[in-house]
C-alpha positions in Angstrom: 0.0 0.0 0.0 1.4 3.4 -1.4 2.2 5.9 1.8 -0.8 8.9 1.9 2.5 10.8 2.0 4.4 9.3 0.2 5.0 12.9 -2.1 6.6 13.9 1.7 9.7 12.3 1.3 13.4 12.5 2.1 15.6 14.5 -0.8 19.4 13.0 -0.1 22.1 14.9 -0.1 20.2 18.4 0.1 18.7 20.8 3.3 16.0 22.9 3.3 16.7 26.3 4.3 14.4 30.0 4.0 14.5 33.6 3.5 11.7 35.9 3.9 10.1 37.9 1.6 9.3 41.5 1.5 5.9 41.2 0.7 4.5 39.1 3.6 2.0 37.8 6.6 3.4 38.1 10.2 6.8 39.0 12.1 8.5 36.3 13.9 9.0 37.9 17.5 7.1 35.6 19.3 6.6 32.7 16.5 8.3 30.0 18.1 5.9 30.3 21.4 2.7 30.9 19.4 2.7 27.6 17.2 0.7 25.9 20.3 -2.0 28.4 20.5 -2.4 29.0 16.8 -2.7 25.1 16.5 -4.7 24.7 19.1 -7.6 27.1 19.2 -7.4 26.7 15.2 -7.9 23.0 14.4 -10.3 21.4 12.2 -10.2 18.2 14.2 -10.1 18.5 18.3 -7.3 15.3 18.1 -5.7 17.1 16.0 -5.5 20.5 18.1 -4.7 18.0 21.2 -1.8 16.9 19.6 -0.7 20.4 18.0 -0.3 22.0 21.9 1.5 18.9 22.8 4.1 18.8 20.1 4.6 22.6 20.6 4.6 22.6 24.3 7.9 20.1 24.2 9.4 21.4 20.8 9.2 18.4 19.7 10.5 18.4 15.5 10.5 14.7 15.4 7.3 13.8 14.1 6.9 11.5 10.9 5.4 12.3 7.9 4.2 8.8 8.1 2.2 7.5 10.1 2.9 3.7 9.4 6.6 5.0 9.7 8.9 3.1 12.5 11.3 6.5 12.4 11.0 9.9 11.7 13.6 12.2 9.5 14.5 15.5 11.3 14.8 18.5 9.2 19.1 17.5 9.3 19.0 14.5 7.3 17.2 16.0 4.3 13.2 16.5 4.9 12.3 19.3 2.9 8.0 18.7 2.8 6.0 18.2 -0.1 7.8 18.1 -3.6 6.8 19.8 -6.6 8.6 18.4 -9.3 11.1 15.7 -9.8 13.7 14.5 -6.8 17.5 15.7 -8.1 19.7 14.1 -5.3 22.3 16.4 -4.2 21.1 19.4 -6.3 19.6 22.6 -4.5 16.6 23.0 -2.8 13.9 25.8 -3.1 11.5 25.8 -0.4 8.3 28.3 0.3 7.0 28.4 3.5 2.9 28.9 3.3 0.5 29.8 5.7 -3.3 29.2 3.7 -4.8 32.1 5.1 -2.1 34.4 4.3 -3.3 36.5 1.3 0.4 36.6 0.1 1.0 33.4 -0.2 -1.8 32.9 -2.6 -0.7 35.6 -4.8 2.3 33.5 -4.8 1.7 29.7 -5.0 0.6 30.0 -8.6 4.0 31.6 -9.9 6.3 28.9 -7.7 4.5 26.1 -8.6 4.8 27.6 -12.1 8.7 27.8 -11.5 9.0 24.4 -10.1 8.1 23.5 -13.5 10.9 25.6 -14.7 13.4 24.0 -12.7 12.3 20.3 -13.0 15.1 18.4 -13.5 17.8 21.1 -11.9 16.4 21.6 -8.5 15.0 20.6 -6.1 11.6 22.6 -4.9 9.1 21.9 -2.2 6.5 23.8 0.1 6.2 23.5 3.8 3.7 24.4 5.9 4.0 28.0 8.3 0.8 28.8 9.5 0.6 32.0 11.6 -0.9 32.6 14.9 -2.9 36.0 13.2 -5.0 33.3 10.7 -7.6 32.1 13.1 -7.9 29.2 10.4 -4.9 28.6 9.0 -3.8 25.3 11.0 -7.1 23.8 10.1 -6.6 24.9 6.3 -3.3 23.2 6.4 -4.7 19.7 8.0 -7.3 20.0 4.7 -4.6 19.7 2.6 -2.6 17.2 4.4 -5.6 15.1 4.4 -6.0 15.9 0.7 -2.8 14.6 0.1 -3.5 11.6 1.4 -5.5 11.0 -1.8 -2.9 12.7 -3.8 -4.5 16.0 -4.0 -2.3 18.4 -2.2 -2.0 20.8 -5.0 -5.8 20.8 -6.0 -6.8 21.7 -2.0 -3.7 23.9 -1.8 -5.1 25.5 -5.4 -8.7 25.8 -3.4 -7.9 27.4 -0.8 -6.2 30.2 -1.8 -9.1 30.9 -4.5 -11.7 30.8 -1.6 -10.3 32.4 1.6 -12.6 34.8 2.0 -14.8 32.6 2.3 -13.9 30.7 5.2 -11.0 33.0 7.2 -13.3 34.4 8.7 -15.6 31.2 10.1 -15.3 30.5 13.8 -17.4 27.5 13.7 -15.3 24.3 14.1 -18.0 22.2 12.6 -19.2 24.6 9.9 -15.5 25.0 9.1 -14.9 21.4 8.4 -18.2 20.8 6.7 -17.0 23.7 4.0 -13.2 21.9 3.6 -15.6 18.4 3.1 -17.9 20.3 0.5 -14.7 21.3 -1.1 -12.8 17.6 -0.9 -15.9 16.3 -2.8 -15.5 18.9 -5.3 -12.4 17.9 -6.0 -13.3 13.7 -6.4 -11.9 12.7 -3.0 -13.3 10.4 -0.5 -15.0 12.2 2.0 -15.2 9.5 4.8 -11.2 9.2 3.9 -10.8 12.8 3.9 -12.7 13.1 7.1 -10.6 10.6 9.0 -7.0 12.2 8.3 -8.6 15.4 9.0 -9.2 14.5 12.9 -6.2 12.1 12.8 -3.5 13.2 15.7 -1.1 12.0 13.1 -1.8 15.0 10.3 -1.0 17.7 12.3 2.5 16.8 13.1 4.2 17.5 9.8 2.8 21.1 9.9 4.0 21.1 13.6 7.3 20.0 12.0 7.6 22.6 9.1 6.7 25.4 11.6 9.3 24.8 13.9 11.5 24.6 11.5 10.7 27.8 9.4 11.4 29.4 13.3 14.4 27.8 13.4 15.9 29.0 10.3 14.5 32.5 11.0 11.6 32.9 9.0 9.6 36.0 10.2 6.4 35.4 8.3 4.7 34.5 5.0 5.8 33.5 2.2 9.1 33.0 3.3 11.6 31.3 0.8 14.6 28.9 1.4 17.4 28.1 -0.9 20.4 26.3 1.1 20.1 27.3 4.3 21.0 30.5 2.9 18.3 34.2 3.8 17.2 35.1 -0.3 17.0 39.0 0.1 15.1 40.7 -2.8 11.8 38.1 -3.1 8.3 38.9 -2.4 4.8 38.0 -3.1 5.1 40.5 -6.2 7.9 38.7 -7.7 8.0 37.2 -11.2 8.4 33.5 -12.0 11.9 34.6 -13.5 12.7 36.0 -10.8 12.6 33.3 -8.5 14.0 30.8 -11.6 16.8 33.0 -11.7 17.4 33.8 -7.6 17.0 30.2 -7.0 19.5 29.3 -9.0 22.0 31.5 -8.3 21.5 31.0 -4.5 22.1 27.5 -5.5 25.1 27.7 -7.5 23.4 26.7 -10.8 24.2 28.2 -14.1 
């Protein structure tokens, strides 16, 4: 049986790494205590919150992408979150950091995916999740797609999301919140009972536990933030082209 994460995998040889960009959600002051509060009071799924404030509360980054998984990959060896084009072992890695809610980020998920394309075959490039304690619903967003990707629609929920946020940022209903993200997982052809049960599972949350922490740890200060190499890309923002970030990844990367 094929992993419901199995796009979540481990690129060898490479690290993930962030910059922030100019045009963005949040400031990082106080990110690294907020993630169980945001998680918590946010969730789509109350296992799901239980498990957010518990991972938060002991800083825990070693949760598994997987849940059948015997042992989990910490951010070190190589986990970089959910791949948008082809695995190049060794080459450089671009990563956005996304919070759902964050009307920046969806101004720019449609031109990296676009340059993910561009770089298929010469790097690396991946999104993790960074949802912000200021998006009342932005953990509960990001369990929608995790459990979308569980049926191998990440990018279709992602894609959904962004074109309806104001349509459900502002809902403080738990239940009217996750009947919208089902309405929406049968629009896009998955199982809603499926859907349903990653949604709530304690499981989901942790790799969105895992990317936050790890955006705080490498200094991201809000949304989008990009990564290439461990390395802070100065000059990108939600208004940048797709050549832009073509060309900045690579020469953050060393390509030519």
């Amino acid at each position: 049986m094929t992993s419901p994460f199995n796009r979540r995998t481990l690129l060898l040889g490479v690290v993930p790494v962030a910059a922030l960009g100019l045009s963005a959600c949040g400031s990082s002051s106080s990110q690294s205590s907020s993630a169980a509060s945001a998680s918590a009071s946010a969730s789509a799924g109350g296992s799901a919150s239980t498990a957010a404030a518990s991972a938060s509360a002991s800083a825990s980054a070693s949760a598994s992408t997987n849940p059948s998984a015997t042992a989990s990959a910490a951010a070190d060896d190589g986990y970089v979150g959910f791949r948008l084009n082809r695995e190049v072992p060794g080459a450089g890695t671009a990563t956005l950091y996304t919070d759902y809610q964050c009307p920046y980020c969806a101004k720019t998920e449609p031109k990296f995916e676009e340059a993910a394309k561009k770089l298929d075959g010469i790097m690396n490039v991946t999104v993790r999740n960074m949802p912000l304690n200021m998006h009342a619903n932005a953990v509960p967003a990001a369990l929608a797609v995790q459990a979308a990707e569980a049926q191998g629609k990440h990018l279709e929920m992602a894609d959904k999301l962004f074109a309806t946020q104001n349509d459900w940022k502002g809902i403080s209903e738990r239940d009217k919140l996750r009947t919208l993200f089902n309405n929406y997982a049968k629009e896009l052809g998955l199982n809603t009972e499926e859907f349903n049960k990653v949604l709530v599972a304690s499981e989901t949350v942790k790799p969105i536990q895992r990317d936050y922490e790890h955006a705080v740890k490498i200094g991201a200060k809000g949304t989008p933030t990009f990564a290439v190499n461990d390395k802070v890309v100065e000059g990108l923002d939600s208004s940048s082209s797709v050549d832009d970030l073509v060309s900045t990844f690579k020469r953050e990367a060393g390509v030519k």
